[in-house]
N, C-alpha and C positions, 0 to 999 in steps of 0.2 A: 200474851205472847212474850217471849224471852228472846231477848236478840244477844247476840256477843261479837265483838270489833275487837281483832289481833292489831297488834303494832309493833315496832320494836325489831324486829329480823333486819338480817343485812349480812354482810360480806366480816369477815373477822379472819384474822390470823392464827393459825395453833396457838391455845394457851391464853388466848384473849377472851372476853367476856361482852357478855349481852343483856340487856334486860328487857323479858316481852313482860307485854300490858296487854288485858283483854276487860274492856268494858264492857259490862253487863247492864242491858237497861230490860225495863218491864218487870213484870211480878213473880218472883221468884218463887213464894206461896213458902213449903215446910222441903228446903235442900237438902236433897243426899250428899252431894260432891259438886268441887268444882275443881277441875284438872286440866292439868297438860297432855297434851298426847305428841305422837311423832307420824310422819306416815313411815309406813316401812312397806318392800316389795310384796308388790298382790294388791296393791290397793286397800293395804292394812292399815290397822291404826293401834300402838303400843303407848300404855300411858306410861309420862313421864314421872309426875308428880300428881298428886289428889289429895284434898284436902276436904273430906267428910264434915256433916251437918254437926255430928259430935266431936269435932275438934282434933280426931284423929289425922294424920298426915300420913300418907303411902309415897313412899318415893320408887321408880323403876328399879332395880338391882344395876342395869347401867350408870347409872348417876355418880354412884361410886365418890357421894359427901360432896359433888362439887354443885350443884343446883339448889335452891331455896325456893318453895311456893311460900306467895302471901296473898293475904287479904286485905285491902284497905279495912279502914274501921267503919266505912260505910255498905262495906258490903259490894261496893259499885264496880270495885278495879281489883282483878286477880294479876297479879305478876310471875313473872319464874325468872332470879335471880339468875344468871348461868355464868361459870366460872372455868377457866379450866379448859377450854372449849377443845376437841378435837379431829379431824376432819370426819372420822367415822358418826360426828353429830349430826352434820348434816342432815339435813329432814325440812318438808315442812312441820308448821308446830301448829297444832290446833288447839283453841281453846275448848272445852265443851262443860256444859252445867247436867245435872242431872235430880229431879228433885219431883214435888206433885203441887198442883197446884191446887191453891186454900181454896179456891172456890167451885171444884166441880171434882169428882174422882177421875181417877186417871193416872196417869205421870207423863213426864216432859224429858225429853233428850237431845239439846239443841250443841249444834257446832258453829263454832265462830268459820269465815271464810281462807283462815291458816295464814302465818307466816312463815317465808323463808327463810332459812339459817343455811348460811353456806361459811362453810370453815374451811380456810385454806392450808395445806401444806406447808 
């Protein structure tokens, strides 16, 4: 089993900056991605950033150069730099992984529990 823990959200001013962490524990097996997402109306969910098994990086088209995903070097902690910030950000932010696991077929789709990001005026 894959768990993931958001942290990091809060209150911020236009133009101010944030950085969410989402630790990943348990066995991740062969990753497709590990991303950001936002919720957006309907109960949707828009990724922000994704960061593919093959090192590929997807950013949203909203991001517009001011976000950054990373990976620690252990694999354990994905982050998303945010810069720029502005109230149309606002969202929650969810982590989620996406990947198969080494020991049985299948694949796995898990989401962190989201952080808040409230950008003010």
């Amino acid at each position: 089993q894959v768990q993931l823990v958001e942290s990091g959200g809060g209150l911020v001013n236009a133009g101010g900056s944030l950085r969410l962490s989402c630790v990943v524990s348990g066995n991740i097996g062969s990753l497709y991605s590990m991303g950001w997402y936002r919720q957006v109306p309907g109960n949707q969910r828009d990724v922000v950033a994704q960061i593919f098994g093959s090192g590929r990086i997807d950013y949203g088209d909203f991001v517009k150069g001011r976000f950054t995903i990373a990976r620690d070097s252990d694999g354990n902690t994905l982050y998303l730099h945010m810069t720029g910030l502005e109230p149309e950000y606002t969202s929650v932010y969810f982590c989620n992984i996406k990947g198969q696991p080494r020991s049985r077929g299948g694949k796995y789709d898990e989401w962190g529990q989201g952080t808040q990001v409230t950008v003010s005026y």
